[in-house]
Each structure stands twice: as C-alpha cells, then as structure tokens.
PyMOL Python script that loads the backbone (N, CA, C, O; Angstrom):
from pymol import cmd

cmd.read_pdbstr("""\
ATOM      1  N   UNK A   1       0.849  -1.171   0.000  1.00  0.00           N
ATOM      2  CA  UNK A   1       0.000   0.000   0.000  1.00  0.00           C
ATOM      3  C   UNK A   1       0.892   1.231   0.000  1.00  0.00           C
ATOM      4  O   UNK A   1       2.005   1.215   0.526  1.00  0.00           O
ATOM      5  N   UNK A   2       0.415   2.223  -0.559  1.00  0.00           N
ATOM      6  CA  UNK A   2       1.168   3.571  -0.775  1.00  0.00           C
ATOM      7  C   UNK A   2       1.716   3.962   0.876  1.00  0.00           C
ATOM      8  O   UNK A   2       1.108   3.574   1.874  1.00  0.00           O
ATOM      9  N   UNK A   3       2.776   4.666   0.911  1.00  0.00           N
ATOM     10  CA  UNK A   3       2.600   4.864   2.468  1.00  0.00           C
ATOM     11  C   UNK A   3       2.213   5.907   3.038  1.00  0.00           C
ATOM     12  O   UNK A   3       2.571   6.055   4.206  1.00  0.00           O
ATOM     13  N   UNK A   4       1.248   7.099   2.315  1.00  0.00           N
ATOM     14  CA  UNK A   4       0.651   8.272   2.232  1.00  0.00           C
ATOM     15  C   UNK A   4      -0.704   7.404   2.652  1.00  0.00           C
ATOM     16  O   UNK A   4      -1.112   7.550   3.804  1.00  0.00           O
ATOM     17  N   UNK A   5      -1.237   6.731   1.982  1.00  0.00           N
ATOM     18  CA  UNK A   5      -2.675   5.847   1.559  1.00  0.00           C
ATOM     19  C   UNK A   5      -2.588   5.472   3.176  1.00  0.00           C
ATOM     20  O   UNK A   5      -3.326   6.049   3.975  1.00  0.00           O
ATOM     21  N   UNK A   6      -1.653   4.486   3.589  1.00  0.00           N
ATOM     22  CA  UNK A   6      -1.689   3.770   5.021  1.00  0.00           C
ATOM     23  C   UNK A   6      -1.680   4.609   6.006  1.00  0.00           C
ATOM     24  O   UNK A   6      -2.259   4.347   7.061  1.00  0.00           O
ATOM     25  N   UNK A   7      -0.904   5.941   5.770  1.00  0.00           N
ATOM     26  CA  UNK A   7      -0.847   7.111   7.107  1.00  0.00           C
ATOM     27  C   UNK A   7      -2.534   7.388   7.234  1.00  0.00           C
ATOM     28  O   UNK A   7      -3.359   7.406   8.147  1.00  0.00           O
ATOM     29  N   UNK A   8      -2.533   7.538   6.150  1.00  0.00           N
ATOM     30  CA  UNK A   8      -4.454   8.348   6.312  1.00  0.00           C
ATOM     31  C   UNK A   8      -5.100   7.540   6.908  1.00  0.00           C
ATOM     32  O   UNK A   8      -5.867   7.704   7.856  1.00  0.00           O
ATOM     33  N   UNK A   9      -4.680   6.216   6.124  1.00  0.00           N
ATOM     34  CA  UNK A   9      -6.006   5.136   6.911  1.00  0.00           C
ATOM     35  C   UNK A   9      -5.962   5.342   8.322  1.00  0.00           C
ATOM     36  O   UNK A   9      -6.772   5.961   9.011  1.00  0.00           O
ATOM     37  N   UNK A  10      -4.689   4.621   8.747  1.00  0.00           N
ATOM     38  CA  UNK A  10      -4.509   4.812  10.112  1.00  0.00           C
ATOM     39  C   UNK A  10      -5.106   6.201  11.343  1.00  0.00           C
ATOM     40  O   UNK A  10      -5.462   6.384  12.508  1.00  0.00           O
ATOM     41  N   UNK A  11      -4.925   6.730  10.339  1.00  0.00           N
ATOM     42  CA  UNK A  11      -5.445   8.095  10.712  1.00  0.00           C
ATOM     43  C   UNK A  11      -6.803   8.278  11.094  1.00  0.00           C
ATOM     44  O   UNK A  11      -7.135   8.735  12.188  1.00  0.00           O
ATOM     45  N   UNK A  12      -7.556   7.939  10.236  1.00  0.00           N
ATOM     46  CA  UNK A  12      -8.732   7.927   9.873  1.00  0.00           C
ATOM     47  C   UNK A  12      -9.196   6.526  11.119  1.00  0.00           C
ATOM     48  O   UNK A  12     -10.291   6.628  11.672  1.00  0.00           O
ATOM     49  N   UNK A  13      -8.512   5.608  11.373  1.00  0.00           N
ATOM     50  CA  UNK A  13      -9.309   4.499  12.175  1.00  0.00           C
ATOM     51  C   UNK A  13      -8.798   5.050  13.374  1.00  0.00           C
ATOM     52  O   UNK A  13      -9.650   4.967  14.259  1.00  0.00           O
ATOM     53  N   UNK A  14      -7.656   5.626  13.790  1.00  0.00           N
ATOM     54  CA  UNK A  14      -7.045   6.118  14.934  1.00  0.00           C
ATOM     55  C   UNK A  14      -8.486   7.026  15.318  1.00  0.00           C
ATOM     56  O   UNK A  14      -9.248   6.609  16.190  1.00  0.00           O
ATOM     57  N   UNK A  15      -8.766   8.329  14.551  1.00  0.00           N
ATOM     58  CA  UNK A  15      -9.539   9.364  15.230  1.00  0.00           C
ATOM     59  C   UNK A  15     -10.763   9.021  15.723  1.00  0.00           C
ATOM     60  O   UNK A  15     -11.327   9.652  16.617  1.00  0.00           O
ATOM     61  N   UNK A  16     -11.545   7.302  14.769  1.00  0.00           N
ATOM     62  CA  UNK A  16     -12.960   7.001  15.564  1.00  0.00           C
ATOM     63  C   UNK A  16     -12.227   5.878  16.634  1.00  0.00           C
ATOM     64  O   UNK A  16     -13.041   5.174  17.233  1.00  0.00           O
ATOM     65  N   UNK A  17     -11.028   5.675  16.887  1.00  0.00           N
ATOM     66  CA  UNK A  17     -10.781   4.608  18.234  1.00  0.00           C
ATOM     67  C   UNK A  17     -11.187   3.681  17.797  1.00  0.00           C
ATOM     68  O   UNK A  17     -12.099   3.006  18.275  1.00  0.00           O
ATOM     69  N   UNK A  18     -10.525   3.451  16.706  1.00  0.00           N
ATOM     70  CA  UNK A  18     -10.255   1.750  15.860  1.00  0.00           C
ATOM     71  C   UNK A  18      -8.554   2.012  15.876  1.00  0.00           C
ATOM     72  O   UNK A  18      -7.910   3.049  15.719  1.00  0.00           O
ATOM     73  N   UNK A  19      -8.106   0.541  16.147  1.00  0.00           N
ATOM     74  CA  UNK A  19      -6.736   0.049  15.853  1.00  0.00           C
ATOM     75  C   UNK A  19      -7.171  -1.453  14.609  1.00  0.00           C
ATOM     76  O   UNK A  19      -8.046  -2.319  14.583  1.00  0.00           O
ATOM     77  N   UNK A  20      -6.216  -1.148  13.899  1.00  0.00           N
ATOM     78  CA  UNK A  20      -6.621  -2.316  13.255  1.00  0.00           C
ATOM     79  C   UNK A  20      -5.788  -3.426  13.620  1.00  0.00           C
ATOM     80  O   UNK A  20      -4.747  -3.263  14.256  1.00  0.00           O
ATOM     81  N   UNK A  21      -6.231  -4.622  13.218  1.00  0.00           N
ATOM     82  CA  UNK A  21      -5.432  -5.815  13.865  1.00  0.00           C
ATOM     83  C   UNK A  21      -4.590  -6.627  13.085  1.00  0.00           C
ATOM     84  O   UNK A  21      -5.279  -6.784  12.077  1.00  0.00           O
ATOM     85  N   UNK A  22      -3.791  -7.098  12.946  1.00  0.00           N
ATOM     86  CA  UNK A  22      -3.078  -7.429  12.008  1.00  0.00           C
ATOM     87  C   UNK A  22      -3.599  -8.259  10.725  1.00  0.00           C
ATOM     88  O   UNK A  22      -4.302  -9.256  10.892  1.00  0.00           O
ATOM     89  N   UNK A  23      -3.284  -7.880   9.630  1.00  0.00           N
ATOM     90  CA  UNK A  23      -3.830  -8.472   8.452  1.00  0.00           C
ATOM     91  C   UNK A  23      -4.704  -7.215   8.154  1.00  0.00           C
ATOM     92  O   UNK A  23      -4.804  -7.070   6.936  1.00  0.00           O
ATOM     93  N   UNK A  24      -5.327  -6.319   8.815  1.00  0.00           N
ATOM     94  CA  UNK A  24      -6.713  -5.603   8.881  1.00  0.00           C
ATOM     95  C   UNK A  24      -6.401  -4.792   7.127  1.00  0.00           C
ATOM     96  O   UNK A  24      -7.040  -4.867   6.078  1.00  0.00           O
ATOM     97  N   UNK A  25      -5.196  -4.096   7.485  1.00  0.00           N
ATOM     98  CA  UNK A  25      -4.315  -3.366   6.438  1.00  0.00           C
ATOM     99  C   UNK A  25      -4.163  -3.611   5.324  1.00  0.00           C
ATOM    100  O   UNK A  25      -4.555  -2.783   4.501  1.00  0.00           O
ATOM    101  N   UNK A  26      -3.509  -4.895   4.860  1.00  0.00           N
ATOM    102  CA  UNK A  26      -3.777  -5.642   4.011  1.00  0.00           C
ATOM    103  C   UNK A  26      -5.423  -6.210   3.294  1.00  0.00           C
ATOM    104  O   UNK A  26      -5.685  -6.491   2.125  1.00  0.00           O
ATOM    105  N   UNK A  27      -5.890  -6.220   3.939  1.00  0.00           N
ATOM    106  CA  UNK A  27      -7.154  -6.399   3.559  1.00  0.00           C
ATOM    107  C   UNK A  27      -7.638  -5.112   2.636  1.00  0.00           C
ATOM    108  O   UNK A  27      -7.740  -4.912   1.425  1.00  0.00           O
ATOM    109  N   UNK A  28      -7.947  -4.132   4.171  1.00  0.00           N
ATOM    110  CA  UNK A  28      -7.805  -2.394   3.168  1.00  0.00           C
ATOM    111  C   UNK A  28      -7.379  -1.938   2.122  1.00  0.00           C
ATOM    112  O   UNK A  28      -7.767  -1.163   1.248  1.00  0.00           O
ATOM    113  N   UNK A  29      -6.038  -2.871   2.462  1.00  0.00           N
ATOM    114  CA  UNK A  29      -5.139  -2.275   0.686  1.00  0.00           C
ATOM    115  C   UNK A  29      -6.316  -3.035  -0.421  1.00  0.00           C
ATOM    116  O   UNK A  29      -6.896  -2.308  -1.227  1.00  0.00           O
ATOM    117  N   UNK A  30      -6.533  -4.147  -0.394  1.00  0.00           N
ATOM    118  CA  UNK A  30      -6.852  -4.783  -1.660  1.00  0.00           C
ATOM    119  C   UNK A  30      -8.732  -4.379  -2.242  1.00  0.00           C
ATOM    120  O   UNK A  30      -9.338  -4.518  -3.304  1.00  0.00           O
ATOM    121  N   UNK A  31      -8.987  -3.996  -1.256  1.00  0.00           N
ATOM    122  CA  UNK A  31     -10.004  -2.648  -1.200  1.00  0.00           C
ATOM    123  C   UNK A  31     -10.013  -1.203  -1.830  1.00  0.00           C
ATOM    124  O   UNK A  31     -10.607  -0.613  -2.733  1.00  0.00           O
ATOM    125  N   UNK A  32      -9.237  -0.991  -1.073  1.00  0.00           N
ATOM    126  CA  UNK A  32      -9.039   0.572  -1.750  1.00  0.00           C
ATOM    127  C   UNK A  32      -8.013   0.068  -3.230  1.00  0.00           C
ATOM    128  O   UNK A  32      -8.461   0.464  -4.306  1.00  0.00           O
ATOM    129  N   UNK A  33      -6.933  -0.618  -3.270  1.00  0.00           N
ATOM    130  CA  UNK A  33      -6.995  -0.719  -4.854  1.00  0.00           C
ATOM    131  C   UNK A  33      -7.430  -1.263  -5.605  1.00  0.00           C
ATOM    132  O   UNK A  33      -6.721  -1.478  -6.587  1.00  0.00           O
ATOM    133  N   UNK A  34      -8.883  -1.824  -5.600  1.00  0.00           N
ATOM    134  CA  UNK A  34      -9.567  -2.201  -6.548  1.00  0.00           C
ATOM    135  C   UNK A  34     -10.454  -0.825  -6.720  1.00  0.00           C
ATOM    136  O   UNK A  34     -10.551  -0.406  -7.873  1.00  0.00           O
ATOM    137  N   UNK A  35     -11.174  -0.013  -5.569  1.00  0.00           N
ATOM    138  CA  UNK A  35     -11.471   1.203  -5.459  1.00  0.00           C
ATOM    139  C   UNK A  35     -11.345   2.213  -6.532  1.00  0.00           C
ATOM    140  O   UNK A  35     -12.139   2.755  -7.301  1.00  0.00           O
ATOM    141  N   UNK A  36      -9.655   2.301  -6.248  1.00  0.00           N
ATOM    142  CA  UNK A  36      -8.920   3.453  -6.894  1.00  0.00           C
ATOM    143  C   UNK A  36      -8.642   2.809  -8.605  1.00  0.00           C
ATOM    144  O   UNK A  36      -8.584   3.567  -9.573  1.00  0.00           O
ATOM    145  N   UNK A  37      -8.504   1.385  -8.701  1.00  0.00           N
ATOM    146  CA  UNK A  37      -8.693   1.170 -10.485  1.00  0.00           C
ATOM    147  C   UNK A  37      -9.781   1.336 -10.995  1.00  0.00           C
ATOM    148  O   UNK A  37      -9.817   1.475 -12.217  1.00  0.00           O
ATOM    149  N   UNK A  38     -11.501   1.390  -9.918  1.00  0.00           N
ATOM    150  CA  UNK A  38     -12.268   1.364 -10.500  1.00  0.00           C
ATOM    151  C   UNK A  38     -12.715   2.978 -11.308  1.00  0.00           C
ATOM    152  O   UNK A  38     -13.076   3.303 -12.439  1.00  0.00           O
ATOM    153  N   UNK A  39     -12.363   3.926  -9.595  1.00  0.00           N
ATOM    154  CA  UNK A  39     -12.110   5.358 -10.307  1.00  0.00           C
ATOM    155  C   UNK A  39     -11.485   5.568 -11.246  1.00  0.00           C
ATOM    156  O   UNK A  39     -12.120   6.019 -12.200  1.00  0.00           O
ATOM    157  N   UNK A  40     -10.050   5.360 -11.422  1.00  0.00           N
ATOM    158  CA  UNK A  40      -9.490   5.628 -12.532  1.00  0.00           C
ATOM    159  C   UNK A  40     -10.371   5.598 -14.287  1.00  0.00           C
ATOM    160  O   UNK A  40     -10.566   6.470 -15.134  1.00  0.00           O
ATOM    161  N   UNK A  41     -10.664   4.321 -14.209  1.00  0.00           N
ATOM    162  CA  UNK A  41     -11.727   3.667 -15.136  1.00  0.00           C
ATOM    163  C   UNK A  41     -13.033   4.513 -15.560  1.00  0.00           C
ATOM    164  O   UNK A  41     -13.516   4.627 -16.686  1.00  0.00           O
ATOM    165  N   UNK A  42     -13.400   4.987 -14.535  1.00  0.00           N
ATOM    166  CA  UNK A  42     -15.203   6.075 -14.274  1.00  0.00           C
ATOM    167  C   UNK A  42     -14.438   7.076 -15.143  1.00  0.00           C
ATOM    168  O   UNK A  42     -14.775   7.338 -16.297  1.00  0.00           O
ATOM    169  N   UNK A  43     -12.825   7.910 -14.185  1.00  0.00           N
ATOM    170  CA  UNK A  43     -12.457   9.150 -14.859  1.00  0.00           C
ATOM    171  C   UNK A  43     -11.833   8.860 -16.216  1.00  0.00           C
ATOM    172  O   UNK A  43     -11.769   9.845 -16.951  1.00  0.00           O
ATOM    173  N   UNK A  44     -11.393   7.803 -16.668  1.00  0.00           N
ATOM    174  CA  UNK A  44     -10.957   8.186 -18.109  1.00  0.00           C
ATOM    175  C   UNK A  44     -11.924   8.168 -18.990  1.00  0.00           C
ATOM    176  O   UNK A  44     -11.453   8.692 -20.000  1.00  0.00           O
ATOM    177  N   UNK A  45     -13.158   7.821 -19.207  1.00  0.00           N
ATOM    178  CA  UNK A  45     -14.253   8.204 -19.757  1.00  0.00           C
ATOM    179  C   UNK A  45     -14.961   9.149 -20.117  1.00  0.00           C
ATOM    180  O   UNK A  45     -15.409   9.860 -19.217  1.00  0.00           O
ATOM    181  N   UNK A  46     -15.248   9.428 -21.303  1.00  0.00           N
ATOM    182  CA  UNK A  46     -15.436  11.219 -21.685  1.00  0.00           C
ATOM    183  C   UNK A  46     -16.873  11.237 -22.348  1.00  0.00           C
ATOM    184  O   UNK A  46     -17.192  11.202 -23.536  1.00  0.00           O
ATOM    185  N   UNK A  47     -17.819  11.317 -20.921  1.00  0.00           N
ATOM    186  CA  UNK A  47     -19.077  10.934 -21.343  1.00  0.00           C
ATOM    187  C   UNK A  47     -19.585  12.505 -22.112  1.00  0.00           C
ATOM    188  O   UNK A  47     -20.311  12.487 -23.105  1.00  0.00           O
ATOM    189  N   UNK A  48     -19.263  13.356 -21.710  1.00  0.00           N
ATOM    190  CA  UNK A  48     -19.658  14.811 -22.696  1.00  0.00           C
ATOM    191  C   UNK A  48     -20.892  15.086 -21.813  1.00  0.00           C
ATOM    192  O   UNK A  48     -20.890  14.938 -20.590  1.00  0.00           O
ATOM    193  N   UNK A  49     -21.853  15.463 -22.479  1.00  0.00           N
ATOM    194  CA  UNK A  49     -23.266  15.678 -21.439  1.00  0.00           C
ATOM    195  C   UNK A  49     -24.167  14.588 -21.382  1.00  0.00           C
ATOM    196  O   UNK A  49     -25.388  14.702 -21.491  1.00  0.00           O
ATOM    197  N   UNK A  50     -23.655  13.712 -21.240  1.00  0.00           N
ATOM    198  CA  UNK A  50     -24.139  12.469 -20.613  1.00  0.00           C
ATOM    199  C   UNK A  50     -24.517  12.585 -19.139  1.00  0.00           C
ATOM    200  O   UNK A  50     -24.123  13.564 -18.507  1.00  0.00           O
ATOM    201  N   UNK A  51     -24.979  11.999 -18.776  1.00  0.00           N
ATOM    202  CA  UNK A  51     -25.565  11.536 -17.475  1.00  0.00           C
ATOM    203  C   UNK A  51     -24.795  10.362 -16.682  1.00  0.00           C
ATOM    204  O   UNK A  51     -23.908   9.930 -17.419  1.00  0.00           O
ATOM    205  N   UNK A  52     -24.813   9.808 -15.658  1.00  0.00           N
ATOM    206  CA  UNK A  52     -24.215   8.731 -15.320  1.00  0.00           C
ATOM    207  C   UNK A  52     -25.523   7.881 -14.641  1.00  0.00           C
ATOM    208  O   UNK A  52     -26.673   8.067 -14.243  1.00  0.00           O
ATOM    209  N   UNK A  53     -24.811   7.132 -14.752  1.00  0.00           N
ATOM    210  CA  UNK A  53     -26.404   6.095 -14.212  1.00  0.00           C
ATOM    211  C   UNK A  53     -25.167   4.557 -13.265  1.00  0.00           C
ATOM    212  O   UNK A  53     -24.690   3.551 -13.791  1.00  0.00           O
ATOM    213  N   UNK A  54     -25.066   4.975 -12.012  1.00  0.00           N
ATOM    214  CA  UNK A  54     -24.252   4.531 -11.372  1.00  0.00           C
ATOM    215  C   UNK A  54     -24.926   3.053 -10.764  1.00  0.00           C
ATOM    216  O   UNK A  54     -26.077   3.139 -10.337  1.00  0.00           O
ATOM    217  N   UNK A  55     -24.228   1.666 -10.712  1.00  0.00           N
ATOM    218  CA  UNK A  55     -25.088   0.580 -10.993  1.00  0.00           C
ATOM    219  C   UNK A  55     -24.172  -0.096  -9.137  1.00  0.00           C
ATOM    220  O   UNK A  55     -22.988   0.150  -8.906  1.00  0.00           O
ATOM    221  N   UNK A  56     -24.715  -0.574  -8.538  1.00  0.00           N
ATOM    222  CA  UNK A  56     -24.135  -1.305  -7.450  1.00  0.00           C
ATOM    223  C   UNK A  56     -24.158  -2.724  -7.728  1.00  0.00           C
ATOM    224  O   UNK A  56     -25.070  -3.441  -8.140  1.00  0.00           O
ATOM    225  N   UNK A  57     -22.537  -3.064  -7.303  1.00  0.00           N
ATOM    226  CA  UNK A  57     -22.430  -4.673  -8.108  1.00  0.00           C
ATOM    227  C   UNK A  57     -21.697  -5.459  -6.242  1.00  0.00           C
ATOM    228  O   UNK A  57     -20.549  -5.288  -5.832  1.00  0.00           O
ATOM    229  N   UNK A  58     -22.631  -6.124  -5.630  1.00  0.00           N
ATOM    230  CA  UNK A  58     -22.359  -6.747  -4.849  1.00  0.00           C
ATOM    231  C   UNK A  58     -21.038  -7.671  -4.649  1.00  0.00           C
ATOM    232  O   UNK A  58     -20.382  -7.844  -3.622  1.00  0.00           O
ATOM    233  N   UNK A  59     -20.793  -8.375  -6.337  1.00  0.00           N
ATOM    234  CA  UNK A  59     -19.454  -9.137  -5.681  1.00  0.00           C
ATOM    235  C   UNK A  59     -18.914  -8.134  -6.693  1.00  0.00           C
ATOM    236  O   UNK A  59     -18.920  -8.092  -7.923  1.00  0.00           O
ATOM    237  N   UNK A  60     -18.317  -7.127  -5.467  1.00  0.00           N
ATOM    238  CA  UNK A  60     -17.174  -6.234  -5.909  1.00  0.00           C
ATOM    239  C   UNK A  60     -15.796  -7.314  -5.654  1.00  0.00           C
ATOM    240  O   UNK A  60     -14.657  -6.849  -5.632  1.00  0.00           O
ATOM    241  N   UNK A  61     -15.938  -8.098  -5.555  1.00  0.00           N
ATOM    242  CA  UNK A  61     -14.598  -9.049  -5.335  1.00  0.00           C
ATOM    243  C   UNK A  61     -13.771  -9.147  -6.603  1.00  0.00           C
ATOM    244  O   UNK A  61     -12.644  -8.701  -6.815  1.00  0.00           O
ATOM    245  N   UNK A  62     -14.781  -9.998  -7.590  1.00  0.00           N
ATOM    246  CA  UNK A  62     -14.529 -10.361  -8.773  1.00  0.00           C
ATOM    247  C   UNK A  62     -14.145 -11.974  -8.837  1.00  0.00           C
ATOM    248  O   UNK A  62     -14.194 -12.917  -9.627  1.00  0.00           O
ATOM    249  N   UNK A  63     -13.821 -11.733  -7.776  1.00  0.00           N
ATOM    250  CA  UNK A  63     -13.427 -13.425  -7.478  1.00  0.00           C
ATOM    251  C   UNK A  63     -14.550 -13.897  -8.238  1.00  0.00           C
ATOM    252  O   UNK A  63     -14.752 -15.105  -8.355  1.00  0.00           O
TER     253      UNK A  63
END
""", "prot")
cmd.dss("prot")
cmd.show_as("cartoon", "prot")
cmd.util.cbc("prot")
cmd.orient("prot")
C-alpha cells in the first residue's frame, strides 16, 4: 500500500478509536486498490453531457 494511503487510513481508524489488527491493512489495501482502479476507469471516460447512471455490483470481489 502507498505509504501516504496507510498514514491516512490509520489516521482515519485512529480518530474514531479503531486500531486495526493485524492483516486488517492488508485487507484495506486490496479494497481501496480495486477502489482506486475502479475510479481511474469512471475518470478516463469522456461521457460529454451524458448523465451517469451509477449501478451497485455486490461481488465487488470479482473473485
């Protein structure tokens, strides 16, 4: 994981009084970078005045 990406997290679970437990991180990572390829993907798309019509896909796994 980036080590900007992991400060925040940490950050972010530190301020609601979450520690994560080992492995927790790892997990996160493979989360947020499927996340961040999926953004990438949304932003290189040049819908013009299109609309978006945003679809929720349960096995975000892919597995």
């Amino acid at each position: 994981m980036d080590k900007s990406i992991e400060q925040c997290l940490t950050a972010l679970l530190a301020r609601e009084g979450l520690e994560p437990k080992p492995g927790d991180l790892e997990q996160f990572t493979e989360i947020i970078e499927l996340y961040m390829e999926n953004l990438k993907q949304l932003h290189s798309v040049n819908l013009g005045a299109e609309e978006l019509g945003p679809v929720f896909r349960p096995e975000w796994t892919g597995k």
